[in-house]
Backbone as JSON Lines, residues from 0, in Angstrom:
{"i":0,"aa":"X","n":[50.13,-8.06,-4.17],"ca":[49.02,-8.61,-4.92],"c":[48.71,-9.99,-4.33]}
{"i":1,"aa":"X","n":[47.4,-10.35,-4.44],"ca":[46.9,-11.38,-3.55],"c":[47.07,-12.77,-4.89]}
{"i":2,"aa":"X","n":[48.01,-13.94,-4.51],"ca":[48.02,-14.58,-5.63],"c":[47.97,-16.4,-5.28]}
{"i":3,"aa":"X","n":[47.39,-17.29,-6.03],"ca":[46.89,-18.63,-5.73],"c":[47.75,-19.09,-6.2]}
{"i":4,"aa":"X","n":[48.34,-20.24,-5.58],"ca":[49.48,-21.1,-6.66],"c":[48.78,-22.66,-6.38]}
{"i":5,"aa":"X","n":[47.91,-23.27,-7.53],"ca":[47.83,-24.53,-7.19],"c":[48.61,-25.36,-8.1]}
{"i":6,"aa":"X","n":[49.03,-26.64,-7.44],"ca":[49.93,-26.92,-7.94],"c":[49.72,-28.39,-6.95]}
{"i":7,"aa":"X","n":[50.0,-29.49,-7.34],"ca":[49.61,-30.7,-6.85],"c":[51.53,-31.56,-6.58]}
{"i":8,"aa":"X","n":[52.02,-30.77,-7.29],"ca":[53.43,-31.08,-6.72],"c":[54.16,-29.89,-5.3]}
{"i":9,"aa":"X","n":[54.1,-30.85,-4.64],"ca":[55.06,-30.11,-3.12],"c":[56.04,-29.25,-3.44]}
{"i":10,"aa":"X","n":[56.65,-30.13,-4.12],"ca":[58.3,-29.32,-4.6],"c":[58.03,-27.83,-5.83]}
{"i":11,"aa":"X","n":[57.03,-27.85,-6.35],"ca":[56.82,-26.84,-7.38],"c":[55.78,-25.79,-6.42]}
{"i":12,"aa":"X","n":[54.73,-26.31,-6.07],"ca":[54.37,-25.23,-5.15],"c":[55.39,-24.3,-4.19]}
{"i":13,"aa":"X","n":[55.56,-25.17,-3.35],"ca":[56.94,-24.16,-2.65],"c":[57.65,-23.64,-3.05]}
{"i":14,"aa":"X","n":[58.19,-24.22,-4.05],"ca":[59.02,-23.19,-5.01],"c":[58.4,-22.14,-5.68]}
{"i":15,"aa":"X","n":[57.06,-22.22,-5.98],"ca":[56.84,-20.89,-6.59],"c":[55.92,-20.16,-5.36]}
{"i":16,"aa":"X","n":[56.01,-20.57,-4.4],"ca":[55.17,-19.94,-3.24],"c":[56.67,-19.21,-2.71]}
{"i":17,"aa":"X","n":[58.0,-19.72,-2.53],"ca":[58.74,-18.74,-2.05],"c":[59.39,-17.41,-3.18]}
{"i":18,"aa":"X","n":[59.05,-17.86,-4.66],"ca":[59.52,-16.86,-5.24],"c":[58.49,-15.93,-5.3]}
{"i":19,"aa":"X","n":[57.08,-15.86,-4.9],"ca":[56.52,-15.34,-4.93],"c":[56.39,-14.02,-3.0]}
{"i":20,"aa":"X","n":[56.36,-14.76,-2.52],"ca":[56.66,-14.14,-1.52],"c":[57.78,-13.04,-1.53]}
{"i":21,"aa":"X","n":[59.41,-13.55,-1.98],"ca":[60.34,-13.3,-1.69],"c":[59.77,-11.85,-3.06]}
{"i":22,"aa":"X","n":[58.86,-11.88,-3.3],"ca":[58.74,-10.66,-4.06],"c":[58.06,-9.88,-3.91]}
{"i":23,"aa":"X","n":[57.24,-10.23,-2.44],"ca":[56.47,-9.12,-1.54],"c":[55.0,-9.56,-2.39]}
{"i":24,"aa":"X","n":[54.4,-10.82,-2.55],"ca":[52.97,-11.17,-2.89],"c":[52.75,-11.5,-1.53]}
{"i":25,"aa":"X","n":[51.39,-11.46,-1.46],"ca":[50.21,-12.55,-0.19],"c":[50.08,-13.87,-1.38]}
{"i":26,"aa":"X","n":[50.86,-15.19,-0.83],"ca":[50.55,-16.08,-1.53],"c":[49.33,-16.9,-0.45]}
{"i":27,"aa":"X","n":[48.45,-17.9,-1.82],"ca":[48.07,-18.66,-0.85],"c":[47.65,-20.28,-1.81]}
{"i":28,"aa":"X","n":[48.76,-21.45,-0.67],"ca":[48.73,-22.45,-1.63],"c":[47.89,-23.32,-1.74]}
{"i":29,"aa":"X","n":[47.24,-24.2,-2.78],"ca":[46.32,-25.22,-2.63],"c":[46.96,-26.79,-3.3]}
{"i":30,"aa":"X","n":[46.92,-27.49,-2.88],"ca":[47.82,-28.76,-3.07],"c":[47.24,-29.64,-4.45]}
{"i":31,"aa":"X","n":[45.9,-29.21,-4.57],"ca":[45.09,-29.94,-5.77],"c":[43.76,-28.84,-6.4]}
{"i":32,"aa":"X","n":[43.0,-29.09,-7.64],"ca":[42.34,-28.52,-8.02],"c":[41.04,-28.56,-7.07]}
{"i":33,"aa":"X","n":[40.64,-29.59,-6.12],"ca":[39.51,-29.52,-5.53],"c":[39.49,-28.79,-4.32]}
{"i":34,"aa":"X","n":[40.92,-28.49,-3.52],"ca":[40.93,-27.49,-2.38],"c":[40.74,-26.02,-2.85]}
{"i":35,"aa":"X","n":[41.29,-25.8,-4.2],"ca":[41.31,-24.17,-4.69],"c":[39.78,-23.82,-4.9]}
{"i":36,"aa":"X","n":[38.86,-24.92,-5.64],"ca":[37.62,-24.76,-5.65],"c":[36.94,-24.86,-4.23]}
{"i":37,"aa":"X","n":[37.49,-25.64,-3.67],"ca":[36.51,-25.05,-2.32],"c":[36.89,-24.16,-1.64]}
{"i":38,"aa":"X","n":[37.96,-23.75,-1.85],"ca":[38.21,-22.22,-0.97],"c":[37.28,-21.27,-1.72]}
{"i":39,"aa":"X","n":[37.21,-20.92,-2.55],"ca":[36.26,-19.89,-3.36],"c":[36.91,-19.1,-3.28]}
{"i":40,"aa":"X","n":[38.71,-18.79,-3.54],"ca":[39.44,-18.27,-3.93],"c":[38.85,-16.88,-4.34]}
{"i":41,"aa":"X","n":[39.57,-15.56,-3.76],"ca":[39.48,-14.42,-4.55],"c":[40.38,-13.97,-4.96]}
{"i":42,"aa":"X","n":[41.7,-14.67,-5.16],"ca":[43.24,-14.57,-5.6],"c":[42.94,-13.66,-7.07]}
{"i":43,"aa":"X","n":[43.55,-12.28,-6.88],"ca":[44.04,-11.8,-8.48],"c":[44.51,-12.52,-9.59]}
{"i":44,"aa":"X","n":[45.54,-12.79,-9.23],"ca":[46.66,-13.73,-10.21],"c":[46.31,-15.65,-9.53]}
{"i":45,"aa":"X","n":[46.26,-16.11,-10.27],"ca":[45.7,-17.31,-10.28],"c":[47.45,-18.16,-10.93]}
{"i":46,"aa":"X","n":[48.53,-18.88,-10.38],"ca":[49.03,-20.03,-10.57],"c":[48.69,-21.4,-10.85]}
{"i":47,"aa":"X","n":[48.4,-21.8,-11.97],"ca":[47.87,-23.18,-12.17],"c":[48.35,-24.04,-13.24]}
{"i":48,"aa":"X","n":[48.6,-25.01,-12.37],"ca":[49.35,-26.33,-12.59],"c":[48.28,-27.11,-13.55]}
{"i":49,"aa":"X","n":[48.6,-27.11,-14.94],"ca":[47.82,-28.09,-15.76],"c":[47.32,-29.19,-15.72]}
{"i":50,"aa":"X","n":[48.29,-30.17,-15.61],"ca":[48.21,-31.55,-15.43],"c":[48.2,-31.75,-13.91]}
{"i":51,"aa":"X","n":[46.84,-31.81,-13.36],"ca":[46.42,-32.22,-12.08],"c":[45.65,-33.31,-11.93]}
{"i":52,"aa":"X","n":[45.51,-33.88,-10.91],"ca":[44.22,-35.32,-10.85],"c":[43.61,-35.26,-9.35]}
{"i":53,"aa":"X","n":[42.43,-35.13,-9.1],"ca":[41.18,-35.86,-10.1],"c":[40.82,-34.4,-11.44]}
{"i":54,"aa":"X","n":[41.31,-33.46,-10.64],"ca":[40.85,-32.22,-11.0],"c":[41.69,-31.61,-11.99]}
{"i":55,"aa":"X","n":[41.6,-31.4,-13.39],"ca":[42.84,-31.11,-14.12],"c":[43.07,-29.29,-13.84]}
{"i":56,"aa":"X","n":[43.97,-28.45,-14.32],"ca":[44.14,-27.1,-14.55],"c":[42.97,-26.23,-15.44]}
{"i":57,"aa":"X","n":[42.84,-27.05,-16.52],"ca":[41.41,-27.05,-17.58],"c":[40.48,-27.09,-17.03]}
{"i":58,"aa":"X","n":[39.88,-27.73,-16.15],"ca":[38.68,-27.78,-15.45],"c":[38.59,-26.6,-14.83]}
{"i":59,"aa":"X","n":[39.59,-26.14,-13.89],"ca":[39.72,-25.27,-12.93],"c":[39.76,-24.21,-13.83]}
{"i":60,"aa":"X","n":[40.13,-24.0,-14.84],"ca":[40.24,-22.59,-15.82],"c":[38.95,-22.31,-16.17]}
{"i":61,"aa":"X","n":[38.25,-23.62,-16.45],"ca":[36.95,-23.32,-17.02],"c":[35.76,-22.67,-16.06]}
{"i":62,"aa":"X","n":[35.81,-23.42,-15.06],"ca":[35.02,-22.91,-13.92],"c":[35.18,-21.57,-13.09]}
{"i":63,"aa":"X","n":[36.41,-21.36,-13.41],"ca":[36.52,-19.7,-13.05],"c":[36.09,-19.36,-13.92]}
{"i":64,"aa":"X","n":[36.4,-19.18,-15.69],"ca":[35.84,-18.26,-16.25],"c":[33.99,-18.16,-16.47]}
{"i":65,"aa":"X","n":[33.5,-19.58,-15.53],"ca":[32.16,-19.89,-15.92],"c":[31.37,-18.86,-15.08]}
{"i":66,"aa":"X","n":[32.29,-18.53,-13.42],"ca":[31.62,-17.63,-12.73],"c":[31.94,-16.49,-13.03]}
{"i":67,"aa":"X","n":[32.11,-16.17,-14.41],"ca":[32.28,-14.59,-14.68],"c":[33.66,-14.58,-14.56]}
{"i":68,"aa":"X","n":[34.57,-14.27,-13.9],"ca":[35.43,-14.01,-13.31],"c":[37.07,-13.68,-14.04]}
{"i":69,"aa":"X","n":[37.15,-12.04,-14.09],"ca":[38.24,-11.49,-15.54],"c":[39.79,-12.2,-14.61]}
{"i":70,"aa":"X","n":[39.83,-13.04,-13.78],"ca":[41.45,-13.3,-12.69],"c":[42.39,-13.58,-13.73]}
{"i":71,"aa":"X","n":[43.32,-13.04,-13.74],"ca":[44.8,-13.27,-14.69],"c":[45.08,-14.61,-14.18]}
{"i":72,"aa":"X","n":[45.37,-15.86,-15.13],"ca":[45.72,-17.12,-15.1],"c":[46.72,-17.31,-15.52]}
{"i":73,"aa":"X","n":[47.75,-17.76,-15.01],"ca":[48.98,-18.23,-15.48],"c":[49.31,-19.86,-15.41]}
{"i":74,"aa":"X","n":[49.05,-20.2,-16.48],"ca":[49.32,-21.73,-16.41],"c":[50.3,-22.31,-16.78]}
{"i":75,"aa":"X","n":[51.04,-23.28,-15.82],"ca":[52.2,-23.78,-15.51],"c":[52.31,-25.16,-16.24]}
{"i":76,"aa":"X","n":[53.72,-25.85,-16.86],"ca":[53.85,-26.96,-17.22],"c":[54.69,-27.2,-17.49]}
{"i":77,"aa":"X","n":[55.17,-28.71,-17.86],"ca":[56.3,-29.26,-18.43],"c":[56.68,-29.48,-19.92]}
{"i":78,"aa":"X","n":[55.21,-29.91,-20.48],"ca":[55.24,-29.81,-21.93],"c":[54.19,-28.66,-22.24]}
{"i":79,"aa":"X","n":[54.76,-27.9,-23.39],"ca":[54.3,-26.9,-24.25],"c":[53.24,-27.48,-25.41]}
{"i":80,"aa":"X","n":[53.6,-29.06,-25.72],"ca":[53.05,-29.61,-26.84],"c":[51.47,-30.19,-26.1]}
{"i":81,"aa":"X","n":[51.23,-30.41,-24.87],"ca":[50.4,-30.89,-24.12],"c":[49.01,-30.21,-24.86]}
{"i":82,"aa":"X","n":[47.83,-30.95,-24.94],"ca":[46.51,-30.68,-25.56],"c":[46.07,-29.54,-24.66]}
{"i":83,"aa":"X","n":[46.36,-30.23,-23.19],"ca":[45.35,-29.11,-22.14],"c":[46.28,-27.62,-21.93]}
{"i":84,"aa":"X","n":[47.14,-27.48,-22.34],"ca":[47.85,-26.43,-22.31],"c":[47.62,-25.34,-23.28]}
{"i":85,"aa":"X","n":[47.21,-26.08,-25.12],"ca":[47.04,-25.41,-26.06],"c":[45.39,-25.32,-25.23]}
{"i":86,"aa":"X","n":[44.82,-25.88,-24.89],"ca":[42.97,-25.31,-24.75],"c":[42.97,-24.49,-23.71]}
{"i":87,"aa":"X","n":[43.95,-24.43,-22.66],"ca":[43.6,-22.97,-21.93],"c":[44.63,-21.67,-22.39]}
{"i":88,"aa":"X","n":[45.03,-21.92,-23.59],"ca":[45.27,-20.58,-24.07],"c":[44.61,-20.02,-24.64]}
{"i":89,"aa":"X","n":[43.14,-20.87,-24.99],"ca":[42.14,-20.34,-25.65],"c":[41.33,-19.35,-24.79]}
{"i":90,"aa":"X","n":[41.1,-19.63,-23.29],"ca":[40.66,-18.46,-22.73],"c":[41.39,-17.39,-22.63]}
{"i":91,"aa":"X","n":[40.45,-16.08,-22.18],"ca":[41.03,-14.75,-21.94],"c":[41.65,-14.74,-20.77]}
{"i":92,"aa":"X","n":[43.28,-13.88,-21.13],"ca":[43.84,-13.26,-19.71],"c":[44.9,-14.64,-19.13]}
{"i":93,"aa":"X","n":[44.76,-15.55,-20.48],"ca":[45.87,-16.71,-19.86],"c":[46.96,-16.83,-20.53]}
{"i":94,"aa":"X","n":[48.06,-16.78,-19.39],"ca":[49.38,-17.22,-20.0],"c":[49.95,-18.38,-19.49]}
{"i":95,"aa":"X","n":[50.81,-18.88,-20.92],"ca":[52.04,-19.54,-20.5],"c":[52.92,-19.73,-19.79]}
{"i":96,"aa":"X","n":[53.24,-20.12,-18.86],"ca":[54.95,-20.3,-18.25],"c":[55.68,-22.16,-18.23]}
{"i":97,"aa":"X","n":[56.17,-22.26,-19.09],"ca":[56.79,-23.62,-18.78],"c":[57.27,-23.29,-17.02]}
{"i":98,"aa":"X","n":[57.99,-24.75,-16.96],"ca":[58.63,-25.31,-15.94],"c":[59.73,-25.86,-17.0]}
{"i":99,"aa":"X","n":[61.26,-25.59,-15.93],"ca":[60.87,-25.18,-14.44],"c":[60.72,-24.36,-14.23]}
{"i":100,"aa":"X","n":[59.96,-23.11,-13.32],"ca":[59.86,-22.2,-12.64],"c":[61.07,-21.41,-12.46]}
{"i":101,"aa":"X","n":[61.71,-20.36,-13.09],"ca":[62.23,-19.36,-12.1],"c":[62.31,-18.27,-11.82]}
{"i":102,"aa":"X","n":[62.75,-17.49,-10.54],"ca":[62.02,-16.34,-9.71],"c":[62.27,-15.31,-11.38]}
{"i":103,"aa":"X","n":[63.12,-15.35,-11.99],"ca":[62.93,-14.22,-12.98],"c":[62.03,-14.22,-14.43]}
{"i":104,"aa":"X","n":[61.33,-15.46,-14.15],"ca":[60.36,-15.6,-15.2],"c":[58.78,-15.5,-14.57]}
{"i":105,"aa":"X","n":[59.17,-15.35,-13.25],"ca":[57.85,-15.08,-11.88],"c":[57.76,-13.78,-11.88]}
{"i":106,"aa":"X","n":[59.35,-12.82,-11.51],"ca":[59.05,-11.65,-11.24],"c":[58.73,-11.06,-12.48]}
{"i":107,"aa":"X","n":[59.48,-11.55,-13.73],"ca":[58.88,-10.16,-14.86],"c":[57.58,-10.54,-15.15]}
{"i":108,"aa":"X","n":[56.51,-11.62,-14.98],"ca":[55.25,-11.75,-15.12],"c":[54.48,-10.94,-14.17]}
{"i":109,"aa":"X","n":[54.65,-11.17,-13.24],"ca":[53.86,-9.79,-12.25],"c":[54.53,-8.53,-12.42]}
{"i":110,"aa":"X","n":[55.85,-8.16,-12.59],"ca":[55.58,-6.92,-13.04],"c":[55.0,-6.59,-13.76]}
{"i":111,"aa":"X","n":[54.48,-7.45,-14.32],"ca":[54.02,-6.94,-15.64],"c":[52.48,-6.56,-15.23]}
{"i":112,"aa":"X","n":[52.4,-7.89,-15.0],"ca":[50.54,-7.7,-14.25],"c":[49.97,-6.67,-13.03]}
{"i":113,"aa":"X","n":[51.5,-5.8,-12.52],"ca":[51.29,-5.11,-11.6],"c":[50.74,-3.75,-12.88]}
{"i":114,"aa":"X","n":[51.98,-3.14,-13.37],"ca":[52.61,-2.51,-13.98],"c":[51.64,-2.08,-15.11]}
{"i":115,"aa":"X","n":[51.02,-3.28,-15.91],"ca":[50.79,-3.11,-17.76],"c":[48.83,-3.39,-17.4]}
{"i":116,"aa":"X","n":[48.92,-4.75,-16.99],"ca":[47.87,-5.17,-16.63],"c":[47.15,-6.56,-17.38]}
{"i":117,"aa":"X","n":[47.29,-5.85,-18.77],"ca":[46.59,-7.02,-19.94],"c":[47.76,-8.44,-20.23]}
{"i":118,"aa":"X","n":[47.27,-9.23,-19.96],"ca":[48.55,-10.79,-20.23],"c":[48.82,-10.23,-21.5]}
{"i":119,"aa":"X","n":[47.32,-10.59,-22.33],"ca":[47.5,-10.6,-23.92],"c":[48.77,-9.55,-24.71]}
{"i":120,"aa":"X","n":[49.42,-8.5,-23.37],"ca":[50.06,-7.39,-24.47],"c":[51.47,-7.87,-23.98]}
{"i":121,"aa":"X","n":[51.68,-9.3,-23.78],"ca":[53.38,-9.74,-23.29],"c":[54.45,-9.42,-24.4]}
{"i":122,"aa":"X","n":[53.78,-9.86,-25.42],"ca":[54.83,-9.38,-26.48],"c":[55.15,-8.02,-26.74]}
{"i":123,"aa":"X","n":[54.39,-6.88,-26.39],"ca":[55.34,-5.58,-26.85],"c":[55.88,-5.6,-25.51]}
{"i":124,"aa":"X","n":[56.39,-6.19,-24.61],"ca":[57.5,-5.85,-24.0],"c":[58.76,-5.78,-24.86]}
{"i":125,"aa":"X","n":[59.91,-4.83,-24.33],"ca":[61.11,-4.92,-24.35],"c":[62.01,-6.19,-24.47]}
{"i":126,"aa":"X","n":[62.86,-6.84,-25.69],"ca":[63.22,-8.22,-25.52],"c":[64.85,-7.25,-24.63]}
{"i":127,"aa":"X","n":[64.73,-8.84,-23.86],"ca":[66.77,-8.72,-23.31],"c":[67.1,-9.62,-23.75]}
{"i":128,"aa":"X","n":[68.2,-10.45,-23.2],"ca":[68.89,-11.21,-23.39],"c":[68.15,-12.99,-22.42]}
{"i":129,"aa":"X","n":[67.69,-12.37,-21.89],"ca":[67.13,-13.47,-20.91],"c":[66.08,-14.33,-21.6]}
{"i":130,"aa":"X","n":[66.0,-15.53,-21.7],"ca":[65.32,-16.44,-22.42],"c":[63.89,-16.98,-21.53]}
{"i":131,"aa":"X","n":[62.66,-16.45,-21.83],"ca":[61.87,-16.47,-21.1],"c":[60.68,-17.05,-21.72]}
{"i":132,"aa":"X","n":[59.95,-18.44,-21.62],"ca":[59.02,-18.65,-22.28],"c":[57.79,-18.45,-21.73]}
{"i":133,"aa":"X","n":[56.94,-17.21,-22.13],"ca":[55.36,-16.7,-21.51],"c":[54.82,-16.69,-23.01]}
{"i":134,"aa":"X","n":[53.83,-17.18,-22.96],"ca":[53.16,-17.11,-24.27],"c":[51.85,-16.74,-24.29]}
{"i":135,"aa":"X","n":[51.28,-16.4,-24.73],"ca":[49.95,-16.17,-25.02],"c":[48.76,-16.09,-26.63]}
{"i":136,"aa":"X","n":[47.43,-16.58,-26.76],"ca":[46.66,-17.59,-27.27],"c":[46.88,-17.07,-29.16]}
{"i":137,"aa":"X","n":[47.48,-15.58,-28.5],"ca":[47.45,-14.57,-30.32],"c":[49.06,-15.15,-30.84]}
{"i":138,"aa":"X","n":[50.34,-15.6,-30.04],"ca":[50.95,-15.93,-30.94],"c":[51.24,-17.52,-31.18]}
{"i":139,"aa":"X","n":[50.05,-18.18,-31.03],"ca":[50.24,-19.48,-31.75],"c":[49.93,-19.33,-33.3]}
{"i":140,"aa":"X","n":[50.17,-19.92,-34.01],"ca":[50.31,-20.18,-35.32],"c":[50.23,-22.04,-35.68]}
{"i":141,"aa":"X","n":[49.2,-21.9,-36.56],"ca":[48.6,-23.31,-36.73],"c":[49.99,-23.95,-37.56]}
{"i":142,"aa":"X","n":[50.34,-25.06,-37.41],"ca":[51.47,-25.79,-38.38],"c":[51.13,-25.61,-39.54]}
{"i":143,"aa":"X","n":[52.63,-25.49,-40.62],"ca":[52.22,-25.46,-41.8],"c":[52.71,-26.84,-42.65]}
{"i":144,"aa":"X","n":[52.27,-27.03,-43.69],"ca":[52.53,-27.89,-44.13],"c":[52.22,-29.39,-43.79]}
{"i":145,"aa":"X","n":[52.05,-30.81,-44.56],"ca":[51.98,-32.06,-43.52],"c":[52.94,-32.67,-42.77]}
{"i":146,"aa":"X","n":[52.37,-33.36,-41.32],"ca":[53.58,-33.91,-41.57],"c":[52.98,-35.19,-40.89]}
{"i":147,"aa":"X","n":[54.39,-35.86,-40.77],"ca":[54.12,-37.94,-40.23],"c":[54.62,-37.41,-38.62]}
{"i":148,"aa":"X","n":[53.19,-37.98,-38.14],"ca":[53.21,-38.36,-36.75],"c":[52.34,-37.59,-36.31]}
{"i":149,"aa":"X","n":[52.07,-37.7,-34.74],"ca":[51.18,-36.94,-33.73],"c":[52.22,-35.36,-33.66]}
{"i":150,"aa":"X","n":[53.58,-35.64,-33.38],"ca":[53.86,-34.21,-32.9],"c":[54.45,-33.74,-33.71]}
{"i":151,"aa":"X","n":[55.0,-33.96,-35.41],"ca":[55.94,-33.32,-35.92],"c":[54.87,-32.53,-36.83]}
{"i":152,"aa":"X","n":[55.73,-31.42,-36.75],"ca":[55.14,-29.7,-37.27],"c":[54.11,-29.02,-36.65]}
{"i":153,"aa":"X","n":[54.0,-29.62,-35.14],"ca":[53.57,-28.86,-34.44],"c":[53.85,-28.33,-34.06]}
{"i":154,"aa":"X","n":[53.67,-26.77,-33.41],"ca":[54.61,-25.48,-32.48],"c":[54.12,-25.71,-31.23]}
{"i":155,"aa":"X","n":[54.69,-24.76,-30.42],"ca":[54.09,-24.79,-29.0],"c":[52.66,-24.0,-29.09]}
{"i":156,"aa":"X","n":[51.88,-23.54,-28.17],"ca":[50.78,-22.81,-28.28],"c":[51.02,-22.31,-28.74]}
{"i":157,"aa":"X","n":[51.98,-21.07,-28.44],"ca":[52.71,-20.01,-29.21],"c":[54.19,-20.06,-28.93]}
{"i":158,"aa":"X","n":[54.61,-18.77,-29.79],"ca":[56.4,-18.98,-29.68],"c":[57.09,-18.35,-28.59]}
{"i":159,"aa":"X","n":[57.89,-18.81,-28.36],"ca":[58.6,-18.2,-27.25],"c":[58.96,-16.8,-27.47]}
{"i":160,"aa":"X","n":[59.13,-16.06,-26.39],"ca":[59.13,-14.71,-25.82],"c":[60.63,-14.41,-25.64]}
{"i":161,"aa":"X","n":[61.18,-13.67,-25.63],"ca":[62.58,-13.14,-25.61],"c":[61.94,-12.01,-24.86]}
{"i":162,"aa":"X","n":[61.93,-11.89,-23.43],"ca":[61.67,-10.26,-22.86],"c":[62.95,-9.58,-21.91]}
């Protein structure tokens, strides 16, 4: 499968450019949000790094989905609580993956996308034992109750995945 990893960190691109390879993809990397837009990318699976500059992950989510375009998005990060993380789970066909990155939270996402097809159906997978956070926009759940501060009783977009 033909797949984009942008990602504005060296060390995280390569790293998910060799777990991706080492799993028999055509990767192809872009170092910031403004090289992926000027390639005019026809990557299936789309890797994207949220928190980017000048160009954020959000921008880049938006503008693909502006040219039409159904590409499975998988958006990458450090915080789960991050604003731009909860707003591109609002588009279709996007998932979650914290950081850090690893090859078995890479490979069961494309199997999946090889295999199933729809992001949105991550949860009727099979849970194991392996602790895997992919989320997607149907299992967030708004906080309940009040609370004191910016982040307390907030969830992540959605809850973590056990697959």
């Amino acid at each position: 499968m033909k797949v984009a990893v942008v990602d504005d960190s060296i060390v995280d691109r390569r790293l998910l450019t060799s777990f991706l390879e080492r799993l028999g993809h055509c990767v192809d990397g872009y170092r910031n949000g403004e090289a992926f837009l000027q390639s005019q990318s026809t990557n299936c699976v789309i890797f994207l790094d949220v928190n980017m500059h000048p160009v954020s992950g959000l921008d880049i989510l938006k503008n693909v989905r502006n040219l039409g375009s159904a590409r499975v998005v998988l958006v990458t990060s450090l915080e789960s609580y991050d604003p731009m993380v909860i707003a591109c789970c609002d588009f279709e066909k996007v998932t979650y993956l914290n950081k850090p990155i690893s090859i078995d939270k890479v490979s069961k996402v494309m199997d999946y996308q090889i295999g199933l097809g729809s992001v949105q159906d991550l949860s009727k997978q099979k849970k194991s034992n392996t602790q895997t956070a992919v989320y997607s926009r149907q299992d967030w759940r708004p906080p309940s109750g009040k609370s004191s501060g910016a982040t307390q009783g907030l969830r992540s977009p959605a809850l973590y995945r056990l697959l």
